[in-house]
DOFI-319492 format. One record per residue: residue number from 1; residue in three letters; x, z, y negated of N, C-alpha, C in turn. Coordinates in Angstrom, 1 decimal, always signed. Example, Ala and Ser with C-alpha at 12.3 -4.5 7.8 and 13.67 -1.06 7.14 Angstrom:
BEGIN
VOPA   n res    n.x    n.z    n.y   ca.x   ca.z   ca.y    c.x    c.z    c.y
VOPA   1 ALA  +13.2   +7.8   +5.7  +12.3   +7.8   +4.5  +13.2   +7.8   +3.3
VOPA   2 SER  +12.8   +7.1   +2.2  +13.7   +7.1   +1.1  +12.9   +7.9   +0.0
% end
This chain:
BEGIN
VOPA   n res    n.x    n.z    n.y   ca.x   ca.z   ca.y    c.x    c.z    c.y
VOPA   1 UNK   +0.8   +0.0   +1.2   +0.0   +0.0   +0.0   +0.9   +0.0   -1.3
VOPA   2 UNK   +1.8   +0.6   -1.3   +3.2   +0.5   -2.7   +3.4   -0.6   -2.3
VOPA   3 UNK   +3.9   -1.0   -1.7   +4.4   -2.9   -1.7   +3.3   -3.6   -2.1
VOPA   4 UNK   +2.2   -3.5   -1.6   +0.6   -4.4   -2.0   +1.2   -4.5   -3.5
VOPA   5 UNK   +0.1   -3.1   -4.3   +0.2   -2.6   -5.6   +0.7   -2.2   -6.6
VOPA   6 UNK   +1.0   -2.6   -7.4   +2.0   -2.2   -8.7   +1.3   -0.4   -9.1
VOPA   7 UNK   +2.2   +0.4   -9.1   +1.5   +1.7   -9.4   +0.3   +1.8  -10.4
VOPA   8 UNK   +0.8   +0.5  -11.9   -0.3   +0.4  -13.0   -1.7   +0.0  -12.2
VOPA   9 UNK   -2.1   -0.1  -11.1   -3.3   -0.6  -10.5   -3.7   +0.2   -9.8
VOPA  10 UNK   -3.3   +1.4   -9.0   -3.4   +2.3   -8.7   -4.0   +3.4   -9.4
VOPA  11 UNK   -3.2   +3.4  -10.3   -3.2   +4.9  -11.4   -4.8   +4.7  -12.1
VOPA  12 UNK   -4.9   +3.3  -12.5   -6.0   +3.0  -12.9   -7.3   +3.0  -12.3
VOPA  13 UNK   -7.2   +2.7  -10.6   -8.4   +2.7   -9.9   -9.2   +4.0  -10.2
VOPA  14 UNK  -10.6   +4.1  -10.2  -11.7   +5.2  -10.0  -11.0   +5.8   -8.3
VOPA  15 UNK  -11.6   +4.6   -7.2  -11.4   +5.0   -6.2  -10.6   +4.1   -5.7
VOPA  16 UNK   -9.7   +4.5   -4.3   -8.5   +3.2   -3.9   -9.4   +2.5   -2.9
VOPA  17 UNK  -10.9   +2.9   -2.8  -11.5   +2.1   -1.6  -11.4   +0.5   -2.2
VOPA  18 UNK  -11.8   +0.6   -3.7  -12.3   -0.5   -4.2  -11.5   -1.5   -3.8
VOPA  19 UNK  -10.0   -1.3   -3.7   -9.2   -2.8   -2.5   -9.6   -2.8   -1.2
VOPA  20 UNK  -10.5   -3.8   -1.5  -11.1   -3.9   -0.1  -10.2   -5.2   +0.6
VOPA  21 UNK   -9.4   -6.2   -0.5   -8.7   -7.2   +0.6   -7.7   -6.2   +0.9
VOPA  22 UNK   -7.3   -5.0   +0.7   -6.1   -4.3   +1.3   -6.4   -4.2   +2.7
VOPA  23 UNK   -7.6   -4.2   +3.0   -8.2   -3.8   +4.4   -7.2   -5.1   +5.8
VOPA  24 UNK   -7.8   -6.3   +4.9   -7.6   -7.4   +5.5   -6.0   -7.0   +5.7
VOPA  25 UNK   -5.0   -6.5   +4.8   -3.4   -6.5   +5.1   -3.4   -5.4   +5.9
VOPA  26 UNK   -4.0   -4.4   +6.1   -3.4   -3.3   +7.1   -3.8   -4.2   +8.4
VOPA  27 UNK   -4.9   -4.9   +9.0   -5.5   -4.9  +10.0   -4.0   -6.3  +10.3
VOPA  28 UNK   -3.3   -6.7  +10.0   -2.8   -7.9  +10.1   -1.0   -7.4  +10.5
VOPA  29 UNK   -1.1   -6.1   +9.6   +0.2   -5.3   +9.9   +0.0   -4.4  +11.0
VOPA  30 UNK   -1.1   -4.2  +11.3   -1.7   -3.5  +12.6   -1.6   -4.3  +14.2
VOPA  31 UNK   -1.2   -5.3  +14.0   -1.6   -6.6  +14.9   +0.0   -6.5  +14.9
VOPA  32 UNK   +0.4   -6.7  +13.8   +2.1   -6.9  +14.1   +2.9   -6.3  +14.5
VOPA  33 UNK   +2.8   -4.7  +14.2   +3.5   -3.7  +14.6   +3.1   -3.2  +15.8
VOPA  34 UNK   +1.9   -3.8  +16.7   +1.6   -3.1  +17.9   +1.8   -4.2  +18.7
VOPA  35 UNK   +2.9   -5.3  +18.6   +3.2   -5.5  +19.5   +4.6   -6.0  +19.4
VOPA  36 UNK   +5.0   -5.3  +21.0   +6.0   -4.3  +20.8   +7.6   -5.5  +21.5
VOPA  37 UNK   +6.8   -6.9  +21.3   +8.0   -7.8  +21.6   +8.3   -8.4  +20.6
VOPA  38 UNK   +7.8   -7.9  +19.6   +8.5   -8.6  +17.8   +9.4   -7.8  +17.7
VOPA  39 UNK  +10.7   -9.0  +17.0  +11.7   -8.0  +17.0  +11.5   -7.8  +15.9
VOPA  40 UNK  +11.0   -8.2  +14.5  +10.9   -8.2  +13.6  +10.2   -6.6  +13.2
VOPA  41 UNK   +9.2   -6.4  +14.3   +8.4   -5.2  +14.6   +9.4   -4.0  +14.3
VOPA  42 UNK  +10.5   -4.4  +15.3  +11.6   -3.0  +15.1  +12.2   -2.8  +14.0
VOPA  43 UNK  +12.8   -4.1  +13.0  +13.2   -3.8  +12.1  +12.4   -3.0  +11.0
VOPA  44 UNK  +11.2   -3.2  +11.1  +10.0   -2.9   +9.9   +9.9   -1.4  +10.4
VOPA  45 UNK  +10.1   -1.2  +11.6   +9.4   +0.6  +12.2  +10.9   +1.2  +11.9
VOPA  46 UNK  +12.0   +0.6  +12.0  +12.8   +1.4  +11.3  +13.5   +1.7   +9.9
VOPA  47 UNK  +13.1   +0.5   +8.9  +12.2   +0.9   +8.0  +11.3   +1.4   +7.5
VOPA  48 UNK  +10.4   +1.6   +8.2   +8.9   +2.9   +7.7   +9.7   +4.3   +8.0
VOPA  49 UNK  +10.3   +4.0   +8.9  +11.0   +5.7   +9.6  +12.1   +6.3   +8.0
VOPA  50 UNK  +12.7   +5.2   +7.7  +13.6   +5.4   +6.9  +12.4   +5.6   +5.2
VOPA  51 UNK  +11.7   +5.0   +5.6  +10.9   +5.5   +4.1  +10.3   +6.9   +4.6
VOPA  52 UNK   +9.9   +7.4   +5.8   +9.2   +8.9   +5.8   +9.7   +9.9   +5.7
VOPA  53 UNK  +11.7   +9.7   +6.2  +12.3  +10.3   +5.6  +12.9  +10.7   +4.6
VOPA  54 UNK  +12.7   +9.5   +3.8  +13.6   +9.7   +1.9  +12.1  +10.1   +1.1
VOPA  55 UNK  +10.7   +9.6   +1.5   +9.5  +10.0   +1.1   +8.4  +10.9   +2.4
VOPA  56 UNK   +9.0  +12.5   +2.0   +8.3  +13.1   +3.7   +6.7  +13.1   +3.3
VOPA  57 UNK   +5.8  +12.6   +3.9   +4.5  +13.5   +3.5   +4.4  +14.6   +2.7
VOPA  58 UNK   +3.4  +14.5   +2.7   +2.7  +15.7   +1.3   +1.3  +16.2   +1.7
VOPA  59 UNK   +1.7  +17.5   +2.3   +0.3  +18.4   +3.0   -0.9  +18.8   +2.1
VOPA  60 UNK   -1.7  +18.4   +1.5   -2.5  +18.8   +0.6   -3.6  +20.4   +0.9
VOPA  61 UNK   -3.5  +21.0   +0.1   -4.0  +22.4   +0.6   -5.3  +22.3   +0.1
VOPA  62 UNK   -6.1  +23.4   +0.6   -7.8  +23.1   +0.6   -8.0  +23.6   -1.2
VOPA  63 UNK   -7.4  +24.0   -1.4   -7.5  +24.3   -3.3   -7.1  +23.2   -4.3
VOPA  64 UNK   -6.6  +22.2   -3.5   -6.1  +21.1   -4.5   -7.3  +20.2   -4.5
VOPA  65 UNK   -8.1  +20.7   -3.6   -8.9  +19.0   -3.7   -9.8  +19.4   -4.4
VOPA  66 UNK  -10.7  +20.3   -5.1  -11.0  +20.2   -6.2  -12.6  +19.7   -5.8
VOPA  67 UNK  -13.2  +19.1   -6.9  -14.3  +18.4   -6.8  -13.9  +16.9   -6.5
VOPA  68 UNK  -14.9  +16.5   -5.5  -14.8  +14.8   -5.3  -16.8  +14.4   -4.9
VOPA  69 UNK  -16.3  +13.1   -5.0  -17.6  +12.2   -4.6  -19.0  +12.9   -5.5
VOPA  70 UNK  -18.9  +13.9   -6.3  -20.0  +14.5   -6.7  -20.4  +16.0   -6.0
VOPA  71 UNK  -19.6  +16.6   -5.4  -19.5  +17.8   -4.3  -18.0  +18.6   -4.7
VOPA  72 UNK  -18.8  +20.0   -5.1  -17.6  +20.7   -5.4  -17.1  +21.6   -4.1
VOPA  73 UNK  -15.6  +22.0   -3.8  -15.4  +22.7   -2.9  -15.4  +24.2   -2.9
VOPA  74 UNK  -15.9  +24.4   -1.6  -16.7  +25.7   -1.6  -15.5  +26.2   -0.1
VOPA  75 UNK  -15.2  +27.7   -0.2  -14.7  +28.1   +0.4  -14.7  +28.2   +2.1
VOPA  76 UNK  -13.9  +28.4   +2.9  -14.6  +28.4   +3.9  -14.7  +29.3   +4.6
VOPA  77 UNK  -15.9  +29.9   +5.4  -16.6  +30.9   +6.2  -16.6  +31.2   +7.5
VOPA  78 UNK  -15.9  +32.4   +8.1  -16.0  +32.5   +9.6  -16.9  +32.9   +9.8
VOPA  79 UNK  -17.5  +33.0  +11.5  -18.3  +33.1  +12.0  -18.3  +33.5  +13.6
VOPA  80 UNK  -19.4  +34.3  +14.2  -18.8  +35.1  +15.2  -18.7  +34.0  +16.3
VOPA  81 UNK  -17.3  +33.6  +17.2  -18.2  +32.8  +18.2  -17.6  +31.7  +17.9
VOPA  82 UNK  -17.7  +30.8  +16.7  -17.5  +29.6  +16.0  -16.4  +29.2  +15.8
VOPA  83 UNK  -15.8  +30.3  +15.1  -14.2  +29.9  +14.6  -14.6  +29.3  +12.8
VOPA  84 UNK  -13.9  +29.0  +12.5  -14.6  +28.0  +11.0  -15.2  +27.7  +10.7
VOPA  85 UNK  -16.0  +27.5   +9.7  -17.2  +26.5   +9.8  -17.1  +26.5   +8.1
VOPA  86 UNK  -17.2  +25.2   +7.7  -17.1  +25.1   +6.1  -19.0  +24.9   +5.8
VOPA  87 UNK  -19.0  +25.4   +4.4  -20.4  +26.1   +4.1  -20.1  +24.6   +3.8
VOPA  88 UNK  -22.1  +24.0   +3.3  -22.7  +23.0   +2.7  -22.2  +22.9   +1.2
VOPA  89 UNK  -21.6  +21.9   +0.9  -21.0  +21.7   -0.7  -22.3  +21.6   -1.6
VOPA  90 UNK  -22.1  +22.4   -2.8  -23.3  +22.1   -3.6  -23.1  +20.9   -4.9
VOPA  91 UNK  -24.2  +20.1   -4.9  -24.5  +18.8   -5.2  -24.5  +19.2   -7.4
VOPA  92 UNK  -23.3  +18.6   -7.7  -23.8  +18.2   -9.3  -24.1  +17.4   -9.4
VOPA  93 UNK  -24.8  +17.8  -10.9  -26.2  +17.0  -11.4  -25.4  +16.5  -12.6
VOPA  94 UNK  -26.1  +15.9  -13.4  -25.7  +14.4  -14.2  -25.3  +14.9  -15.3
VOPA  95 UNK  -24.2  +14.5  -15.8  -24.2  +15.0  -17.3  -25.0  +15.6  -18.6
VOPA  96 UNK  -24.9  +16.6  -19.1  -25.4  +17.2  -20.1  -25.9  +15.9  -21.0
VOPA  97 UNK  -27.1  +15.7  -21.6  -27.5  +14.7  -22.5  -27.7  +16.3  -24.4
VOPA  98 UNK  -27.6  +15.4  -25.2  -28.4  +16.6  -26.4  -29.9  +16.9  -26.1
VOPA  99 UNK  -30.4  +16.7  -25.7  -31.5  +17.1  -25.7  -31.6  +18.3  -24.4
VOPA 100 UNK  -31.2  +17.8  -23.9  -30.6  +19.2  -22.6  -30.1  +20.5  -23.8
VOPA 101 UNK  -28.8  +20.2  -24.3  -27.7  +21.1  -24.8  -29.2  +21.9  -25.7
VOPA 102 UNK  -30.3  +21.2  -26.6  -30.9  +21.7  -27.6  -31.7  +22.7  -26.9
VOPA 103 UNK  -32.1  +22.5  -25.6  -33.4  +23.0  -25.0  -32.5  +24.0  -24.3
VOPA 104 UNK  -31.6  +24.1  -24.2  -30.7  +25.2  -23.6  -30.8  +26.6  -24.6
VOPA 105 UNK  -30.1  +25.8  -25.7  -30.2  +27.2  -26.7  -31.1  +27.5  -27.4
VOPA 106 UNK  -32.5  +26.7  -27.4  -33.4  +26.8  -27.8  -34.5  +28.5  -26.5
VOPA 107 UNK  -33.6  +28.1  -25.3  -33.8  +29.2  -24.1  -33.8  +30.1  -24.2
VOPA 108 UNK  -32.5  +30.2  -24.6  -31.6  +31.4  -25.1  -32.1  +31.8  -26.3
VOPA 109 UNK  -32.4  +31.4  -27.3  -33.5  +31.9  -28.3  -34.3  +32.6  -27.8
VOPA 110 UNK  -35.3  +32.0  -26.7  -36.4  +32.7  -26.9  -36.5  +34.0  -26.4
VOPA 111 UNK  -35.3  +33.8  -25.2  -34.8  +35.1  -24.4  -34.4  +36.3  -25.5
VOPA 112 UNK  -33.6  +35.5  -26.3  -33.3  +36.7  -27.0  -34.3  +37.9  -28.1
VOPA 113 UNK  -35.3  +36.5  -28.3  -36.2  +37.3  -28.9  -37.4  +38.0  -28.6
VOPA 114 UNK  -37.3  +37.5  -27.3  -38.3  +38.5  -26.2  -37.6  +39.9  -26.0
VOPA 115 UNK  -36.4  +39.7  -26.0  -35.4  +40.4  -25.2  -35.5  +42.2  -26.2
VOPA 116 UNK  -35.2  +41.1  -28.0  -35.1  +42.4  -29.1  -36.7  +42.8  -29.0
VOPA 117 UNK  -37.9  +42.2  -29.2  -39.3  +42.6  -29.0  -39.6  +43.5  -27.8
VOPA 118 UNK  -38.8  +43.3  -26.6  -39.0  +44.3  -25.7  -38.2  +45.7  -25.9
VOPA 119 UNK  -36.9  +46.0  -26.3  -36.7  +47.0  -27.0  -37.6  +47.6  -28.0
VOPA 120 UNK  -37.9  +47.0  -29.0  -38.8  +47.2  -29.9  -40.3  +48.0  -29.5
VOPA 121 UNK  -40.7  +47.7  -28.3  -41.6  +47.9  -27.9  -41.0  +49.4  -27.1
VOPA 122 UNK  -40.4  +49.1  -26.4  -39.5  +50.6  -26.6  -39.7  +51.6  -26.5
VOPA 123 UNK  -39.0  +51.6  -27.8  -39.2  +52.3  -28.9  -40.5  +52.9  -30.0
VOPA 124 UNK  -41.5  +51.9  -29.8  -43.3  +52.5  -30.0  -43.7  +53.1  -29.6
VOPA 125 UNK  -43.4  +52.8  -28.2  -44.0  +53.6  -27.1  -43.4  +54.7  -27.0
VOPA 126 UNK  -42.5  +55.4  -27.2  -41.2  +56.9  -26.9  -42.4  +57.2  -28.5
VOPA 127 UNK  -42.7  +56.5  -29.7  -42.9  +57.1  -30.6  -44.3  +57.6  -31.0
VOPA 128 UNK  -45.0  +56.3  -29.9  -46.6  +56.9  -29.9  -47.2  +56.8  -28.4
VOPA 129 UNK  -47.4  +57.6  -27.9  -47.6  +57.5  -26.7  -49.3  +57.1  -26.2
VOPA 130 UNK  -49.9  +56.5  -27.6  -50.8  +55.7  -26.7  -50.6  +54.4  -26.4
VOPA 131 UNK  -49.6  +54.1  -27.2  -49.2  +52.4  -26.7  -49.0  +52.5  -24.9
VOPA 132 UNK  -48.9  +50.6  -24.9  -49.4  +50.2  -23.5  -48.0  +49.9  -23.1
VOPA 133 UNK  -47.4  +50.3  -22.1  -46.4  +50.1  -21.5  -46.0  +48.4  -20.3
VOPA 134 UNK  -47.2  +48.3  -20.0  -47.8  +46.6  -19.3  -46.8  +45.5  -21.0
VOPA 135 UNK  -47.2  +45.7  -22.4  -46.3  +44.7  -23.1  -44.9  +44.6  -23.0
VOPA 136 UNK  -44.3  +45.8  -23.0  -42.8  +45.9  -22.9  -42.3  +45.2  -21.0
VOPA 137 UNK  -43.2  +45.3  -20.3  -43.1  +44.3  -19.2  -43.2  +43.1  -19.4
VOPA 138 UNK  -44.0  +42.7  -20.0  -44.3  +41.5  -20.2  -43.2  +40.6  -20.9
VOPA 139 UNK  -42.4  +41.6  -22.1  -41.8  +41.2  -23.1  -40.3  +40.5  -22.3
VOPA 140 UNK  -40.1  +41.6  -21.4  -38.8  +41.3  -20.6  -38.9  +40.7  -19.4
VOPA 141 UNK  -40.3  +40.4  -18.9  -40.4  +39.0  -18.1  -40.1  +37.8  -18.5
VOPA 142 UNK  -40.7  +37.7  -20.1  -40.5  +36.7  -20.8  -38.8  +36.1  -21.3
VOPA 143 UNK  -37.8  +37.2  -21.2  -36.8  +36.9  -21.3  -36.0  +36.7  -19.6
VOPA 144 UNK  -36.4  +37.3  -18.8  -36.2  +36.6  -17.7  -36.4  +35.3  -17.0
VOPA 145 UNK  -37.4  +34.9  -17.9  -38.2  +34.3  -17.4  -37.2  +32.5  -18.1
VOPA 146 UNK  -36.9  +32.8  -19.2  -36.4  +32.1  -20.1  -35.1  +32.2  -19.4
VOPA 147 UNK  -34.4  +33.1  -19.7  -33.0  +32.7  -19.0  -32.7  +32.4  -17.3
VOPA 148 UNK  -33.8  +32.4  -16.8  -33.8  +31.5  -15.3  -33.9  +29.9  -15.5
VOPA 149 UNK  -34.7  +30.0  -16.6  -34.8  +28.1  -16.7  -33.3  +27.9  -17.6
VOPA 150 UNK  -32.4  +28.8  -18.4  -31.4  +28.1  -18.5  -30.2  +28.0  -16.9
VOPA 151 UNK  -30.9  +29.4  -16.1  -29.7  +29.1  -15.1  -30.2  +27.5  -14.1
VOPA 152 UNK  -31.1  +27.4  -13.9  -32.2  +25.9  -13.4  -31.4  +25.1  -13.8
VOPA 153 UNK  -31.2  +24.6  -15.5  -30.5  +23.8  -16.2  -29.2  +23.1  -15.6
VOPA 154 UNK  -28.3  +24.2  -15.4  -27.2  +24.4  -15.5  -26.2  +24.3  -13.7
VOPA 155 UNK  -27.8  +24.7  -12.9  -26.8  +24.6  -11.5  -27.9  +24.0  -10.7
VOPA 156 UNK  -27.6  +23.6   -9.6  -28.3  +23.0   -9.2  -28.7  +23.8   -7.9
VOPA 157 UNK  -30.0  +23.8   -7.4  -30.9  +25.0   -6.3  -31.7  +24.0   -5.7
VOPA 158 UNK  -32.5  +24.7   -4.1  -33.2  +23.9   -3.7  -34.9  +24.5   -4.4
VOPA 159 UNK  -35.4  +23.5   -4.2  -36.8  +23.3   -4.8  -36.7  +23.4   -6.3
VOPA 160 UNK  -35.6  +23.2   -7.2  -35.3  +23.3   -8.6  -36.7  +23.0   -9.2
VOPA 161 UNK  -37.3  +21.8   -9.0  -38.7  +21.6  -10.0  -39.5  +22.4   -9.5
VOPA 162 UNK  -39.5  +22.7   -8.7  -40.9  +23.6   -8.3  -40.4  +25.2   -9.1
VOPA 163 UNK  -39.6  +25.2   -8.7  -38.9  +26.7   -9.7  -39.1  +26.8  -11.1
VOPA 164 UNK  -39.1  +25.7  -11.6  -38.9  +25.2  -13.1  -40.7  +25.7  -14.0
VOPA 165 UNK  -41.0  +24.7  -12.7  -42.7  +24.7  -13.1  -43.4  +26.5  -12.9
VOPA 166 UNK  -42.8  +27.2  -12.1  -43.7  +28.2  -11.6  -42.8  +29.1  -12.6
VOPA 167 UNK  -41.6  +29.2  -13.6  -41.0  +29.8  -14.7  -41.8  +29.7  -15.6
VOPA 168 UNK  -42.2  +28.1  -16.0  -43.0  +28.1  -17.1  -44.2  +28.2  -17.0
VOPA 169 UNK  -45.0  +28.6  -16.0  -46.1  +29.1  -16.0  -46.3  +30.5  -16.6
VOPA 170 UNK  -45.0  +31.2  -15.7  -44.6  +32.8  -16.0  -44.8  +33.2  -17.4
VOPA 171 UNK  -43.8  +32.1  -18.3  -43.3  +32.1  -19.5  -45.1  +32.1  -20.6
VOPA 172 UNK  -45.5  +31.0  -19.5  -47.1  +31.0  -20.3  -48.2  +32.4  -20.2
VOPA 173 UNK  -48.1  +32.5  -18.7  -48.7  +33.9  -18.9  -48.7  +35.2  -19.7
VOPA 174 UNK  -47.1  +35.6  -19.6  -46.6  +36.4  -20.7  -47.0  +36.2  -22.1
VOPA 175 UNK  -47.0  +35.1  -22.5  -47.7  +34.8  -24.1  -48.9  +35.2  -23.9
VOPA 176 UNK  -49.5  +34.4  -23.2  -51.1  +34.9  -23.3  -51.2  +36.3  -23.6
VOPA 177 UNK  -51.0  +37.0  -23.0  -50.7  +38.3  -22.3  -50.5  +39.2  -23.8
VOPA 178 UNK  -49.3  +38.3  -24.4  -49.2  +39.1  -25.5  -49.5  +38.4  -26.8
VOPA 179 UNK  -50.7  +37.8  -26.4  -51.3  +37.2  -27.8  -51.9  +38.0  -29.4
VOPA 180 UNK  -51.8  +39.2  -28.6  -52.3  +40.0  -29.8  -50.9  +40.6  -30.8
VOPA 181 UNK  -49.7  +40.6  -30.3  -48.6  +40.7  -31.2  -47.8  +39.8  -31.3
VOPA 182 UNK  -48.2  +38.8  -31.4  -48.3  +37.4  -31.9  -48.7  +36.4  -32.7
VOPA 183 UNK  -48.3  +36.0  -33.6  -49.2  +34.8  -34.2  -49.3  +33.1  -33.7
VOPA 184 UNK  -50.2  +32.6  -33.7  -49.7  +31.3  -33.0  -48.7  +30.6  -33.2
VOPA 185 UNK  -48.3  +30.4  -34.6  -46.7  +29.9  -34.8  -46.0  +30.5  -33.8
VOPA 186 UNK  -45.5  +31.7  -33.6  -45.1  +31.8  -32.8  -45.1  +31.9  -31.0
VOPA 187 UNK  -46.5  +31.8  -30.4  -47.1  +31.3  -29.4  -47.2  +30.3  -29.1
VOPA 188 UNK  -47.0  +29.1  -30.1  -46.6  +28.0  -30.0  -45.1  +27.5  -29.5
VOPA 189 UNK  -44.4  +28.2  -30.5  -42.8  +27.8  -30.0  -42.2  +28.2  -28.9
VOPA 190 UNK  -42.6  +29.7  -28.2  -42.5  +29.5  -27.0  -43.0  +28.9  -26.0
VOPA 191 UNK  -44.1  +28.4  -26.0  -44.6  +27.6  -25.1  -43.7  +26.6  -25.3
VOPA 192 UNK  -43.8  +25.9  -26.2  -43.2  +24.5  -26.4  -41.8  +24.3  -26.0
VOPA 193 UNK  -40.8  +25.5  -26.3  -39.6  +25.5  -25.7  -39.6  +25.2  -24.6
VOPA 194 UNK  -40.4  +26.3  -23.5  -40.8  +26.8  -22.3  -40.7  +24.9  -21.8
VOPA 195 UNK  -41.8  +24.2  -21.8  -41.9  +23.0  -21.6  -41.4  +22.0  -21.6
VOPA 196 UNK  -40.3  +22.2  -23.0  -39.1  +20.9  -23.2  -37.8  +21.2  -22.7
VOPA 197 UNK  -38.2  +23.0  -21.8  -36.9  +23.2  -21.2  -37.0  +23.0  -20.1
VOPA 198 UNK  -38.4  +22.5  -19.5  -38.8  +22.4  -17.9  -39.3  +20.5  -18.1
VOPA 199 UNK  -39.0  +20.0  -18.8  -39.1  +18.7  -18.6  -37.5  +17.9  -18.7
VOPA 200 UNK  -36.5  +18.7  -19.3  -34.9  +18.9  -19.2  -34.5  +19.0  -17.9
VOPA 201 UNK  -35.2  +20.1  -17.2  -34.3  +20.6  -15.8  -34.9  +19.4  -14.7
VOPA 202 UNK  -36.4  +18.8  -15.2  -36.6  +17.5  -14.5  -35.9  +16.5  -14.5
VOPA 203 UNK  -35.6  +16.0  -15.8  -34.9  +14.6  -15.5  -33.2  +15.0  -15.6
VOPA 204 UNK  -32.9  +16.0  -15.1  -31.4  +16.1  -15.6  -31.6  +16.6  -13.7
VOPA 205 UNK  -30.9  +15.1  -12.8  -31.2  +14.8  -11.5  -29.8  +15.4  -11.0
VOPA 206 UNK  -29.7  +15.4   -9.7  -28.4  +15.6   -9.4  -27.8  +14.2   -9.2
VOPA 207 UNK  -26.1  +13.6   -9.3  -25.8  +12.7   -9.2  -25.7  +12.3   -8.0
VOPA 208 UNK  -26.0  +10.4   -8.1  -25.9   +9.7   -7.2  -24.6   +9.4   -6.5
VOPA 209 UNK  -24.9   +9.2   -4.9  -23.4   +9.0   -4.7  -23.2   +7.3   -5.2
VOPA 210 UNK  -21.7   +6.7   -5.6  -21.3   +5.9   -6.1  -22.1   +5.0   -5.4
VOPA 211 UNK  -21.9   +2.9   -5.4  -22.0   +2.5   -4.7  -20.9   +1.9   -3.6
VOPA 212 UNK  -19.4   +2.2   -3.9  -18.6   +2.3   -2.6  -18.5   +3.4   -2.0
VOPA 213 UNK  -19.6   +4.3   -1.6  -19.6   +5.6   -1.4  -18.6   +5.3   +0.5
VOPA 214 UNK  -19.6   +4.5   +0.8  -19.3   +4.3   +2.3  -18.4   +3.3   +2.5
VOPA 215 UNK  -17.6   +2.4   +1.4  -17.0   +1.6   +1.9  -15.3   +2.4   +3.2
% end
C-alpha cells in the first residue's frame, strides 16, 4: 500500500477503504506470492521480511482507537463463565445544529427557574404553615423534568422520543398544576420551551453509518 500511494493521498483519505482498485493489486500480489515456484516470489518475501524488520509492526492498544464509524469505545466487561465480552457501543447522533444549542439553554433556563421557585416555595411554607407543600413538588419536578430533556439532547438512550414526549407532558402537567402562581406569559414560555426542546431531541437523529460502511 506505501508503494501503491503517495503518503499526500493517504493522509487525505476519510477512510483507506475508499481504494477500492487497491483491492484489485493485493488479490494479484496474493496470486504471486503464493506461489511458491516464482523466483521472483523469494526475492520480494525477502524483501517484505527486510521491511518488517527496519519497520516492526505497531500494536495498537484498546484506548487508542478512540471513536470510529459513529460508535464510541466503551470499556470492556467480565463476566462469570465468559471470559470478556465487550459491552454494545453507544451510537452518536448528528451534529449540534443552533436551534438545538438555543433549545438547550433555553432548558436550562427553565430548570433553573423552576429550580429558584421551588426554594422559594420553601421557604413560605417553613414561614406559613398553611401553604401546600404538593407546589414545591411540582416546582422541582418541573426542573427535573427540564433537565432530562437536556440530558435526551445530548446523549443518545433507547426509546429517546418516547422519553422526550412523556418529559413534556410532565413539564405540562406541572404548569397546569401551578397555574395559580403563574401568569400566562409565563405558562406560555415553559410550555413552549418544553416543545421546541422535544421537537430538537426528534430531529437531532443518531448518525448514519457512511456509505462505504461495508465496503
Amino acid at each position: 500500500f506505501i508503494t501503491t500511494y503517495n503518503m499526500m493521498k493517504t493522509n487525505t483519505a476519510i477512510r483507506p477503504y475508499c481504494f477500492i482498485e487497491f483491492d484489485n493489486f493485493i488479490q494479484r500480489t496474493k496470486q504471486r506470492y503464493n506461489n511458491t515456484r516464482s523466483l521472483s516470489t523469494k526475492m520480494n518475501l525477502a524483501d517484505m521480511q527486510t521491511e518488517i524488520k527496519l519497520r516492526p509492526p505497531y500494536q495498537i492498544s484498546v484506548s487508542e482507537l478512540g471513536s470510529a464509524n459513529g460508535f464510541s469505545h466503551i470499556a470492556v466487561g467480565e463476566y462469570k463463565g465468559t471470559g470478556k465480552i465487550s459491552a454494545a457501543p453507544h451510537q452518536r447522533l448528528e451534529p449540534v445544529t443552533l436551534p438545538g444549542i438555543v433549545s438547550f439553554v433555553l432548558s436550562l433556563l427553565c430548570g433553573a427557574l423552576n429550580l429558584i421557585r421551588g426554594f422559594h416555595a420553601i421557604e413560605s411554607l417553613l414561614q406559613n404553615e398553611g401553604e401546600d407543600f404538593s407546589y414545591v413538588i411540582a416546582f422541582f419536578l418541573g426542573t427535573a423534568a427540564c433537565l432530562y430533556q437536556c440530558y435526551l439532547f445530548v446523549y443518545y438512550t433507547g426509546w429517546r422520543n418516547a422519553k422526550s414526549f412523556l418529559t413534556f407532558g410532565l413539564i405540562c402537567l406541572c404548569n397546569m398544576y401551578l397555574y395559580e402562581l403563574r401568569n400566562l406569559w409565563q405558562l406560555f414560555f415553559h410550555v413552549t420551551v418544553g416543545a421546541f426542546c422535544t421537537l430538537q431531541i426528534r430531529l437531532r437523529q443518531p448518525q448514519g453509518k457512511s456509505p462505504d460502511y461495508n465496503v
